[in-house]
MARKOLPA-261266 format. One record per residue: x, y, z of N, C-alpha, C, CB in turn. Coordinates in steps of 0.05 Angstrom, whole numbers, plus 5000, padded with zeros to 4 digits. Atoms other than C-alpha are relative to their C-alpha. Glycine has a CB too. Layout:
N
XYZXYZXYZXYZ/...
END
This chain:
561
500249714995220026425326499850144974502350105016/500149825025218626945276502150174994498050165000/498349815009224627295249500750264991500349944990/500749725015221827765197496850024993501950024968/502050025014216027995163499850264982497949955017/499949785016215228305099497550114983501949954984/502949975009209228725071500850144962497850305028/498449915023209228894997496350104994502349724975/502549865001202629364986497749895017499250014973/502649974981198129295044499950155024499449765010/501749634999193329765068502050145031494649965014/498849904975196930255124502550015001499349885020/495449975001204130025118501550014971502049615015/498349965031205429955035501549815001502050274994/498650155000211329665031502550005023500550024976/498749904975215329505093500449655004497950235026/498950244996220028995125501150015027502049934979/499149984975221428905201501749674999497250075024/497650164984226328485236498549855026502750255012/500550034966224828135304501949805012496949905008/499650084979228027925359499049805016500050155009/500950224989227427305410499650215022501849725003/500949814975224227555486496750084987502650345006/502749874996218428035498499650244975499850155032/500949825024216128495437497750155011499249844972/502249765004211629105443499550174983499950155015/500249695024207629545402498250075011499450004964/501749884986204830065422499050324982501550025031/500449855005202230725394495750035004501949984975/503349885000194731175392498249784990499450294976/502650265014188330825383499350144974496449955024/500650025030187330775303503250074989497350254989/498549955017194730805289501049714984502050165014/499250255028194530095258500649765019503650084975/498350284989196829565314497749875000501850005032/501650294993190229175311500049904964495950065019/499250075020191029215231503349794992499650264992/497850214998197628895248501049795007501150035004/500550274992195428325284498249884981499049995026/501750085030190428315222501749784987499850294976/498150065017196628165183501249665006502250225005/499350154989199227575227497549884990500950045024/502250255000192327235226500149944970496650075012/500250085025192127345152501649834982499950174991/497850105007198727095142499749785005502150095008/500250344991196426355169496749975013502949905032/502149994993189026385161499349765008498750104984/500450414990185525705199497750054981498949825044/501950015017179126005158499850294978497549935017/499249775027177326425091497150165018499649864952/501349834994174227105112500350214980500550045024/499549715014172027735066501550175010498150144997/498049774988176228155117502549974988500549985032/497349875002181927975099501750004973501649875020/498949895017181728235029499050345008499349854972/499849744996181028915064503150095009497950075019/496749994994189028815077501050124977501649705004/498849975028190428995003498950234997499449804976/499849755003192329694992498650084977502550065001/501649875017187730064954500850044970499750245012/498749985029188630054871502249875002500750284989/498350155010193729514882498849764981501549925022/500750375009193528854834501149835009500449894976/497850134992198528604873501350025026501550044983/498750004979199228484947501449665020498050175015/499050234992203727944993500750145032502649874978/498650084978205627775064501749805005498849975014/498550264994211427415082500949955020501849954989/499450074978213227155142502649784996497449925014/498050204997220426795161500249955023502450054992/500250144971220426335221503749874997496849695001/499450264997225225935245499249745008501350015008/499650225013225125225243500649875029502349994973/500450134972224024855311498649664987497250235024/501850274998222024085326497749884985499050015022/502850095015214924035309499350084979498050045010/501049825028215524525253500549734982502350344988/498150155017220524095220499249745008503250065003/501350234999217423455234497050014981499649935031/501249975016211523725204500650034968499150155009/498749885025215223995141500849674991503150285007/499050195011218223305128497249844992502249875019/503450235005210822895136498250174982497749925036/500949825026208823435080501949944981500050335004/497649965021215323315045500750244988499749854979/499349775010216523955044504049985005497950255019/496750014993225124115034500550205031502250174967/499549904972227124305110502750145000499949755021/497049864995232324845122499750155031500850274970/499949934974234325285180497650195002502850135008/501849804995228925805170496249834972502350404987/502150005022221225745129500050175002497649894998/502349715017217926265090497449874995501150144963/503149995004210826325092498650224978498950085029/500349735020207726795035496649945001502150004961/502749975003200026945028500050344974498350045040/502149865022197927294964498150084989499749994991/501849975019193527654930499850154971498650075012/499749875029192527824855497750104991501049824978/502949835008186728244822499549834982499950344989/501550085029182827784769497149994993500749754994/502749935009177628054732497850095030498849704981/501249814986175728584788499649845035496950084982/499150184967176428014847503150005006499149605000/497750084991182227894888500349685007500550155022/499150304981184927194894501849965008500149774991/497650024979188826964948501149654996498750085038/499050215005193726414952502549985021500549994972/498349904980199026155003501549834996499350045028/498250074994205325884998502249955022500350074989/498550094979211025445038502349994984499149755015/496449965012218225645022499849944966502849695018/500149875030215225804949498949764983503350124988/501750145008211025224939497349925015501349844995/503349804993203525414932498749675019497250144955/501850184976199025024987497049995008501050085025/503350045003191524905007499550095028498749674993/501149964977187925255069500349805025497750034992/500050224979187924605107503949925012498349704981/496750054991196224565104499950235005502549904980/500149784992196525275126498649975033498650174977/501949964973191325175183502149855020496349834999/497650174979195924605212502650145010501449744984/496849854988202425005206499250115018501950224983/500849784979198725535244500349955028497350084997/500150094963198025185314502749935005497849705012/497449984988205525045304501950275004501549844986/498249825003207525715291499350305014500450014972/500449754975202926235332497649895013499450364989/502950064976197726275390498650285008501249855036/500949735000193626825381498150075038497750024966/501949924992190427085442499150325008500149845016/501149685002185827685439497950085013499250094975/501749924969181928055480496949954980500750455018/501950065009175027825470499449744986499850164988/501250275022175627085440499649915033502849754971/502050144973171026625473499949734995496650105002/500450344999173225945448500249875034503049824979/499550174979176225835514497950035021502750055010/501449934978170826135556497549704990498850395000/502450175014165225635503500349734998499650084972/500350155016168425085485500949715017501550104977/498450264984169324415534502150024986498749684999/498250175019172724075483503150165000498649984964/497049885000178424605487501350105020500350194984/499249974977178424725557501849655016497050125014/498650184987179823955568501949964988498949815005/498050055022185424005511502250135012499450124970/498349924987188224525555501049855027499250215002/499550204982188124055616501749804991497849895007/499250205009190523455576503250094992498149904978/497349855015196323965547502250085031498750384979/497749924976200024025620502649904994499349875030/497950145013205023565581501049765037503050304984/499450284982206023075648499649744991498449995023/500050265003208022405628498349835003501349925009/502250174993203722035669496950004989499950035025/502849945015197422435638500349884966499450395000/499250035030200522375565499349664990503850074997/500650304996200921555584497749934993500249905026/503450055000194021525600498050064979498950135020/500949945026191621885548500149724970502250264994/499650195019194821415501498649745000502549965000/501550284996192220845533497549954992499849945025/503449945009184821155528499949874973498950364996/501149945037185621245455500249644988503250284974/498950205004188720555446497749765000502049985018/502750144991183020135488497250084986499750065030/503149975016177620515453500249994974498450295004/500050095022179920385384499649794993501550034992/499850285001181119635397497249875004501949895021/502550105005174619675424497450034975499250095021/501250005025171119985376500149924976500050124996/499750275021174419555322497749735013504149875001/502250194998170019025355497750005005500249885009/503350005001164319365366499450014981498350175012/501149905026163619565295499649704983502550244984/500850225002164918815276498249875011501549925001/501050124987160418645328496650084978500750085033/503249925023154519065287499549934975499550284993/500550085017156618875223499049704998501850074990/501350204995154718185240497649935007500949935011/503350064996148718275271497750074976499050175026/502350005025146118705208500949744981500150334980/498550185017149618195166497149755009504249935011/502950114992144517695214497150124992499850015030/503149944999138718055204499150014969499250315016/500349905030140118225132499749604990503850244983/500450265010140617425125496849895006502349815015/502850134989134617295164497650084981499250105033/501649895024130517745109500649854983500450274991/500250195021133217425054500049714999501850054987/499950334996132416745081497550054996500949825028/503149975005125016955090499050024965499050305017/500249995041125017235013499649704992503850134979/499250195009127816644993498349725002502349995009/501650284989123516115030497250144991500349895041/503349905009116916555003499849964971499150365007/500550155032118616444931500449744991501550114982/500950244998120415724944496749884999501249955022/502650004996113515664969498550154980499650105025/501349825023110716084916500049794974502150314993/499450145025114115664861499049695007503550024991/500750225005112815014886496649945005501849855014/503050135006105015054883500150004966496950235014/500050015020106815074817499949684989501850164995/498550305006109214344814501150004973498049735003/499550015022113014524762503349755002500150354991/498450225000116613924729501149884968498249805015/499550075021117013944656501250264991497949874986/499249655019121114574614497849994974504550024982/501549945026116514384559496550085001500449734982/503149945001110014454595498950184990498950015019/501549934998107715044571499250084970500450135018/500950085026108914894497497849684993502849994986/502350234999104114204509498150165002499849785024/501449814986100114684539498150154976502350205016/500949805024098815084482500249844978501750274995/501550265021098314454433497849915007501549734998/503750174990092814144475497150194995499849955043/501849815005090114874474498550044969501450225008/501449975019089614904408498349784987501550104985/502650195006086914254394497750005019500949714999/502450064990081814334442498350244993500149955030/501349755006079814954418498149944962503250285002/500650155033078714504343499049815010502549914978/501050255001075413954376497049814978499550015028/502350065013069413924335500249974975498450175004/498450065026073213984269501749814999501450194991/497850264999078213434290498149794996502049955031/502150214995072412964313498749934962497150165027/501450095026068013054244502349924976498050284988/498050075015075512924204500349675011502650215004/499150265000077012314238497849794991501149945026/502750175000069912034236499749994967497050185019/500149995020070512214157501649784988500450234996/497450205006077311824158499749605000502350105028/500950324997074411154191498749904979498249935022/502050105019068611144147501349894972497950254994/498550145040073311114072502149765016503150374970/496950104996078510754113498849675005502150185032/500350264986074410194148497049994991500849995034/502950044989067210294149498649984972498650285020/501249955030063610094077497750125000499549764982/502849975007057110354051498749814980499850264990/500650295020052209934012501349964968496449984995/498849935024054810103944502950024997499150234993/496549884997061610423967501849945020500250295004/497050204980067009864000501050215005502849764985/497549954992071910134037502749995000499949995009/498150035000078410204033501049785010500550145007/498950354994080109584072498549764993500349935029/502250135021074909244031501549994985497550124990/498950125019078909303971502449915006500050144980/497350034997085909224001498949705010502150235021/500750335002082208524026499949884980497749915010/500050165016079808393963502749914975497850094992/497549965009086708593933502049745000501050235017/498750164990089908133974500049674996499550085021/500550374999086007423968499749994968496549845020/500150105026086507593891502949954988498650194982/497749974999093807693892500949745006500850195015/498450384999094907043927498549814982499649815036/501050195029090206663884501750034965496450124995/497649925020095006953820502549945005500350264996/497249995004101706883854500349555007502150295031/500350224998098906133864500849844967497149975012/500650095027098606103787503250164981496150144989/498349885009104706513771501250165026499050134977/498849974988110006523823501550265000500649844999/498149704992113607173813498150245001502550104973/502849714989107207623837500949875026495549994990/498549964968110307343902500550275014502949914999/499549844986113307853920498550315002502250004995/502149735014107708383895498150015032497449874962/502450084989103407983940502150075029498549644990/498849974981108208004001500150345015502549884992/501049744997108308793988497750145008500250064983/502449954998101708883985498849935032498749864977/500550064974100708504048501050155019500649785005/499849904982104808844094498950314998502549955006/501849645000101609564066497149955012499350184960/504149934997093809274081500349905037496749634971/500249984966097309114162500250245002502249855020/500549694992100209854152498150115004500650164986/501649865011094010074130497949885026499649954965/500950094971090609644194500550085020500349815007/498549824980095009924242499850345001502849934994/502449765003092810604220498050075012498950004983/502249964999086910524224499449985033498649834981/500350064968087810254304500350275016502549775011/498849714993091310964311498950175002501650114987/502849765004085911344289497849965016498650004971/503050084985080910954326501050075023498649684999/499249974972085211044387500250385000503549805008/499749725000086211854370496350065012501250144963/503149925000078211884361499549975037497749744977/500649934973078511684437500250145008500549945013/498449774990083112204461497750334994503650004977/501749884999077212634436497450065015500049974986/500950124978072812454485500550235033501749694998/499349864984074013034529497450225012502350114989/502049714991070613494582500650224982500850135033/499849775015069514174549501250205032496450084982/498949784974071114484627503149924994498649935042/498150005007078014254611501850164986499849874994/499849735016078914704562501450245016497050114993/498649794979079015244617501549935019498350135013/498350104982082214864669502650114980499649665008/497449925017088414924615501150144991500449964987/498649635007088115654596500650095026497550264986/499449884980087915784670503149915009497949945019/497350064990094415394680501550184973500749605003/497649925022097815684617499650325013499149944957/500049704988095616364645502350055024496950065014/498450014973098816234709503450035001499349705013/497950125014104115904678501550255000499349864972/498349705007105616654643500750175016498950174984/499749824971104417044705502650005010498249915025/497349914986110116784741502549964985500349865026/497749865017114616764688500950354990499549864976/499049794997113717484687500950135017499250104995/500149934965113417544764502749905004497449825022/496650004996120717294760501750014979501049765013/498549975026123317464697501449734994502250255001/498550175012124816794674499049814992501649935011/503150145016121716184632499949765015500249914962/500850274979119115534649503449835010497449704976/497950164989126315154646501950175014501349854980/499149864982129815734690498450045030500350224988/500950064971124515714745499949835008498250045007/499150254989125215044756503349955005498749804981/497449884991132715224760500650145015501050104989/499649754979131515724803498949875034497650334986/500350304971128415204856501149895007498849785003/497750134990132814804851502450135020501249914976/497649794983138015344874498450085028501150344979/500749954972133315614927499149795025498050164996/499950244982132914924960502250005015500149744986/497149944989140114924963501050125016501250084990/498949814987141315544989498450055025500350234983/502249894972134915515045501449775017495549964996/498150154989139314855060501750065019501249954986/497849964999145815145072499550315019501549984970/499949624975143315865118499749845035495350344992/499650064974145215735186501050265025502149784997/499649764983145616235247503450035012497749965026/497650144984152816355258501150065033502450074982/497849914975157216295318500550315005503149884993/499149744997160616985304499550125018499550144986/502149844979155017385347501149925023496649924998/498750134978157316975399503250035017499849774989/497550104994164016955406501350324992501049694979/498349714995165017785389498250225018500850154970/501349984974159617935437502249985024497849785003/498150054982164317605483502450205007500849784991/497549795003170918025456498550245006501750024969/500949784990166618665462500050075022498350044995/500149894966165618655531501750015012498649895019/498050004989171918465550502050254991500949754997/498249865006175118975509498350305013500949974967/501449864986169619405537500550105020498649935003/499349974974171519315607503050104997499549745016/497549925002178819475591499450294990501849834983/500449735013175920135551499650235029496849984976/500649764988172420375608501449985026496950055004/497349994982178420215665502550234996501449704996/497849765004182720605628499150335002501349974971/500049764992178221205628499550125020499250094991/500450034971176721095699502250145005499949715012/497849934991183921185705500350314994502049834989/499949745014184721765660499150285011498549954979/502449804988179022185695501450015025496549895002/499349944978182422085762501950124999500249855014/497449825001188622345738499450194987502449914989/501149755000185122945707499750145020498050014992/501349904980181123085772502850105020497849755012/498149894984187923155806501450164985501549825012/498349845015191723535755497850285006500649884965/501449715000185823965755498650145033497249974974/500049974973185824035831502650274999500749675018/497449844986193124375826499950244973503849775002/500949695022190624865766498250085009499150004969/501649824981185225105804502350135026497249795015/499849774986190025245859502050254996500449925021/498349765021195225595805498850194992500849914976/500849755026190326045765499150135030496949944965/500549874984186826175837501150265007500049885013/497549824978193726455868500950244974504049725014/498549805011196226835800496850124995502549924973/501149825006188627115783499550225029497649874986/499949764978188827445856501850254999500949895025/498049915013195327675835498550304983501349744982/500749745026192328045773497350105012499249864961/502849924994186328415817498349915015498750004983/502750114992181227875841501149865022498449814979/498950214972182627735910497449885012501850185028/502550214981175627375930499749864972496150175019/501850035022175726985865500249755004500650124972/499850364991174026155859500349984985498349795010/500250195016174925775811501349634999501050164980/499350274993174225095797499649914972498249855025/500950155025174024565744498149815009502349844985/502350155005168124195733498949774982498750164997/499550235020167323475705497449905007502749785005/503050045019160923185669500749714990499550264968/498650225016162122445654497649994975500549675021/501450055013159822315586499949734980500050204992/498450275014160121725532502049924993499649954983/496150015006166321455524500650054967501749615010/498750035028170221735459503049955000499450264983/497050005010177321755437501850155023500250174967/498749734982178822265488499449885028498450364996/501550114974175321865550498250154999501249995028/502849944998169122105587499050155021498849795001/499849814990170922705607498250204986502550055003/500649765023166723325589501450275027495350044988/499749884978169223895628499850314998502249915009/501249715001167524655646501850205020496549985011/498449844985171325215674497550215014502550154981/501749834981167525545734501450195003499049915026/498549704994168726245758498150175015500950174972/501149844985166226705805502350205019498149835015/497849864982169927345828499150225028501850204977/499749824986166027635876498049885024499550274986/501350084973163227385949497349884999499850245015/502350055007156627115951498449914980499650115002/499950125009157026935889499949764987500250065002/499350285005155526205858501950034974497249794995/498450025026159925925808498949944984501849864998/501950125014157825895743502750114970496050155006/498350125027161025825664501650255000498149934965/498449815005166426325652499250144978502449924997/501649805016162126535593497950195006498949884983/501849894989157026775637499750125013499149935004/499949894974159927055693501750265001501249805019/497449865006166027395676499550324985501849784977/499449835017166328075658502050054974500350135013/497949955022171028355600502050045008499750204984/497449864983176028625637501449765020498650285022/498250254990176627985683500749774972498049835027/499650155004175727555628503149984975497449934998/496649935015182727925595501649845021501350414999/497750124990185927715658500349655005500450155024/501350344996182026925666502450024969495049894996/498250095031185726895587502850095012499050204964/498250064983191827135615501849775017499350095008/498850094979193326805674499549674982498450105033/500750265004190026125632503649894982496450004977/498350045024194526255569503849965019499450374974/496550034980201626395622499749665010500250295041/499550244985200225785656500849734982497349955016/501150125019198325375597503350024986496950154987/498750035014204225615551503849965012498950204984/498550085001209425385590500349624996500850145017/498950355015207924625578498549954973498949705022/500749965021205524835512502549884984499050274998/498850085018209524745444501250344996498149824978/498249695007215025385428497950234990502449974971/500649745022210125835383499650205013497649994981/499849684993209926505386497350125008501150184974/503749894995203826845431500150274991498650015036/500549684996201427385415497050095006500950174972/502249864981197627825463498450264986501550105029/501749765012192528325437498850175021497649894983/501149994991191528765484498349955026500049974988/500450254986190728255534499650205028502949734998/499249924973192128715594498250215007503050105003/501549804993186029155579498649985036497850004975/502749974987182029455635502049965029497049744990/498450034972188529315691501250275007502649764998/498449724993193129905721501249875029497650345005/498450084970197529965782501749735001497649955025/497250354994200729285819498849874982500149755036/501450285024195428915767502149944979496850104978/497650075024200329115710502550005002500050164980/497150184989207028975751499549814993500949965028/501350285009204128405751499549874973497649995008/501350085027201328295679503050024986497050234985/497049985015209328535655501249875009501650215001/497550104994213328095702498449674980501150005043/499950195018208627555675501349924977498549994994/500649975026208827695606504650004993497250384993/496550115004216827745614501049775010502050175013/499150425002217827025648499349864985499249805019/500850155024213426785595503050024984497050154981/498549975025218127085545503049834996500450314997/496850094987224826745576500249684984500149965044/500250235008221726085547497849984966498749855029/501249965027218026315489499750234982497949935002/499949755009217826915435497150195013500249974966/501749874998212827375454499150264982500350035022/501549865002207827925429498050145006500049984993/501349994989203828365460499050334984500949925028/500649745000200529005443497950125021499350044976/500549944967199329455499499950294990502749905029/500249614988196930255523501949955026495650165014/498949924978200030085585503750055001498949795019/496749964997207630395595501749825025500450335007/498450164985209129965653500949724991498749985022/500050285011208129375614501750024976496949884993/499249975022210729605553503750095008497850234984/496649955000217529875593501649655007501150285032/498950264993218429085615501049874967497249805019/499450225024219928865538502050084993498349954976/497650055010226428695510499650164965500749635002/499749885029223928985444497550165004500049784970/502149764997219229575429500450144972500850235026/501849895020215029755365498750264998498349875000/501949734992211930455358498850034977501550295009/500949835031206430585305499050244997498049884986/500849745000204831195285498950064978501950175005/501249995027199031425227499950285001497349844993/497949765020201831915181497250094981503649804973/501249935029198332285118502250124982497450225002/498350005026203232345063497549994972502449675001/502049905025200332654996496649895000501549864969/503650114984192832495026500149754995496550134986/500150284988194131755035500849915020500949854990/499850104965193731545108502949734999495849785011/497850234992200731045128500350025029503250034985/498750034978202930765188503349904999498449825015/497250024997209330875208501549785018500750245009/499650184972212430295249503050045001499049625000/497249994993219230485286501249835019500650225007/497950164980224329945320500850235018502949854985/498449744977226030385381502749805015496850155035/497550134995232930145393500850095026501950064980/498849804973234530805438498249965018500450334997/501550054984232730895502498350315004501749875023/502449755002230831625496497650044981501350244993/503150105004225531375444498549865008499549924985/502450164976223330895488498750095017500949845018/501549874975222431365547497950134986501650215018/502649815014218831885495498149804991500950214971/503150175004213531345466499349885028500249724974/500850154977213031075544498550225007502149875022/500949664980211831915570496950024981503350414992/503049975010206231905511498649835005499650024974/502550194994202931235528499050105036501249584996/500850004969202931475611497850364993504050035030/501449704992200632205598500750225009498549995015/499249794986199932795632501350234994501049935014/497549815003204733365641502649894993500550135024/498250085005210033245609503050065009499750014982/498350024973215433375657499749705012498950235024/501650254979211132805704501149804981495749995004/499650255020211732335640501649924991499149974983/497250185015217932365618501049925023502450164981/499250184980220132235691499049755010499950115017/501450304992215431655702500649814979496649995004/500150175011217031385637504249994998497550054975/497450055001224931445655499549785024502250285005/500150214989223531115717499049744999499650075013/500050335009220330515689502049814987498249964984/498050095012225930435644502349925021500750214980/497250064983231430485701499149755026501450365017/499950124983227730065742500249654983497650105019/500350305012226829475683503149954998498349964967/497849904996233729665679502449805015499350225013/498650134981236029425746498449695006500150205027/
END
């Protein structure tokens, strides 16, 4: 519940500090004396989002305005407060600031005096008020928050089920998500198996089998590219080496004649022995040579298309060493590995075997929301015939309504979508409560939703804006005895024109806008007494005032009794 709230320069009130009370609260005063600027205050005080409005709260030529709000300290607050680690006492403070810098205002919001972020603020908010105002249309727009209100009846058995939903469709969806990562995981293998088996195939028309081929390659090249200069060298070489002319022996001509003169000498003088022994094995060297050369001169002997045959492989050769960034003894390393690995890829099991788990957890997913949905459909059997009986109550005695269920894909929530019908007048089909509904009913459709709703709600404090526009007569008996059983179980707020409604509250607000030295204030007075109560009740009814102050005594003596 809200305790206090304190304003320290903003616009209308300045500086000002009220009190409150548990029960029914009213404020009431003239239209423009400040009470919708004071529900301003509240929203601003626990914004869920950032809006330029609400630096129009900050009193004119201030650098320096704040709201503070003191709650007490309930269940979910304080469960929250701890899973923030915030320090938990009997009461919070809430503060929202703003400071002037460099011709902007920045705002900022604190929790019992340590500063906080929009998103921790937004959360406190749904524990700490429930705004409803005349004219919001989440609930008329929004499935999603009409089945939240359904789901929120707080009955065990729904709460169960719920849980169960969420439970089964997590478990499942843990295996469907494994189920997909596997299959891309398959498909992503099946590509790179393909890759993999195309540059196999690629590389092995290569027949590559040597790391040095493509330096041979480019030896052969260049001697074949010299063949005609090699050829006339060796053919130069035979001729002094072996081949005499008539005049000019050859080289193995004299190393013959060398030889049979040497032994004829070492015949006649024994220690040319070993001259002669020397000499001999240099004129086999020098034979053996010559076999070498004669066998090279073959090797010459070559097609000239060869030639190109061998630039085209050395070409090739380079190509795909650039085509895979790597040289001859790495692509033949790199075969090797892609053998291996085209080896070793096999389709697995997995697919198989969480296929399987999917469906089964599948079938458990959608049993439970089977369940779920039936116990909606009946919950929301006995709220149709609740809002029916109290919106007749407030005015609409030919009115229908029903709830309306849409099965959709199963999420977290089951596979429910659901719609609030409405139709208040005979002949009428039913159709969306955004569509159908006037203004005036759709104050009392919020109403009668929000009463019903916030007793298996969570403590926070409602506050009504308003809420009761566009009723009169037994409507607003009605709209006050509500609005006071509500209050028995939760704080309330309401701001109201009507005096019948406004004599039903345990507490009573009066604003009133002032001009003091030509700056406009609203005055807000706790009416404690009862002869200020009757006088702000005789001005909200009207009339002669005689008539008003008696009608607004008798509301009093009758809330009274």
């Amino acid at each position: 519940m809200l305790n206090s709230l304190r304003f320290q320069n903003i616009a209308l009130f300045g500086n000002l500090e009220i009190d409150f009370d548990k029960g029914f609260t009213v404020f009431t005063g003239q239209t423009g004396s400040g009470k919708s600027i004071f529900i301003d205050t509240l929203n601003a005080l626990l914004a869920n989002k950032k809006t330029s409005l609400d630096n129009r709260l900050v009193a004119q030529g201030s650098s320096f305005s704040s709201i503070e709000g003191v709650f007490s300290v309930l269940k979910k607050t304080k469960d929250w407060l701890i899973n923030q680690e915030f320090h938990v006492d009997e009461e919070l403070i809430v503060t929202r600031e703003w400071r002037l810098k460099e011709n902007k205002y920045k705002s900022r919001f604190r929790i019992n005096g340590v500063l906080v972020n929009r998103d921790q603020i937004s959360e406190l908010r749904s524990l700490l008020f429930d705004f409803t105002l005349q004219g919001d249309t989440y609930i008329f727009n929004n499935p999603f928050y009409q089945l939240s209100l359904l789901d929120s009846l707080g009955l065990k058995k729904i709460q169960d089920s719920i849980t169960k939903v969420r439970q089964d469709w997590k478990t499942w969806h843990d295996y469907d998500l494994k189920l997909e990562q596997v299959k891309d995981k398959i498909s992503n293998s099946k590509k790179e198996f393909e890759e993999m088996q195309y540059i196999y195939e690629d590389l092995d028309k290569l027949k590559l089998e040597d790391p040095d081929e493509e330096i041979k390659l480019e030896t052969d090249q260049n001697r074949l590219s010299n063949l005609l200069r090699l050829k006339e060298g060796v053919k130069s070489l035979l001729i002094r080496l072996n081949e005499s002319l008539d005049e000019y022996p050859s080289i193995i001509d004299h190393a013959n004649f060398c030889i049979n003169e040497l032994k004829t000498l070492s015949q006649i003088d024994s220690s040319l022995e070993p001259i002669y022994d020397n000499f001999y094995r240099i004129t086999n060297n020098l034979n053996d040579l010559i076999y070498q050369i004669n066998d090279y001169e073959k090797t010459l002997d070559i097609d000239p298309s060869f030639l190109n045959d061998l630039q085209v492989r050395l070409s090739t050769l380079k190509f795909y060493q650039k085509k895979y960034h790597r040289n001859i003894a790495d692509l033949i390393s790199y075969k090797t590995e892609l053998i291996s690995s085209l080896s070793s890829q096999d389709s697995s099991n997995d697919i198989n075997q969480l296929s399987s788990f999917e469906y089964k957890k599948r079938v458990i997913r959608d049993k439970s929301n089977k369940d779920l949905s039936t116990i909606r459909k009946t919950i929301a059997l006995q709220l149709e015939e609740k809002l029916i009986m109290t919106l007749k109550n407030l005015g609409l005695p030919n009115v229908r309504f029903k709830v309306v269920f849409e099965e959709c894909e199963p999420t977290i929530n089951g596979i429910d979508k659901v719609d609030f019908m409405f139709s208040a007048n005979p002949g009428l089909p039913l159709a969306p409560l955004s569509e159908t509904a006037s203004g005036g009913e759709k104050s009392r459709i919020l109403l009668a939703i929000k009463t019903f709703f916030s007793t298996f709600d969570q403590p926070n404090l409602l506050i009504f804006d308003e809420i009761d526009s566009g009723v009169s007569g037994s409507v607003s008996s009605y709209v006050a005895h509500l609005l006071s059983d509500l209050s028995k179980h939760r704080q309330v707020f309401c701001v109201t024109h009507q005096p019948l409604i406004a004599a039903f509250a345990d507490n009573h607000f009066s604003l009133k806008k002032t001009v003091i030295a030509d700056k406009t204030k609203s005055v807000v007075r706790d009416l404690k007494e009862i002869a200020d109560r009757q006088r702000e009740l005789a001005l909200l009814a009207g009339g002669e005032i005689v008539e008003a102050n008696a009608y607004a005594a008798s509301l009093l003596e009758h809330k009274a009794a």
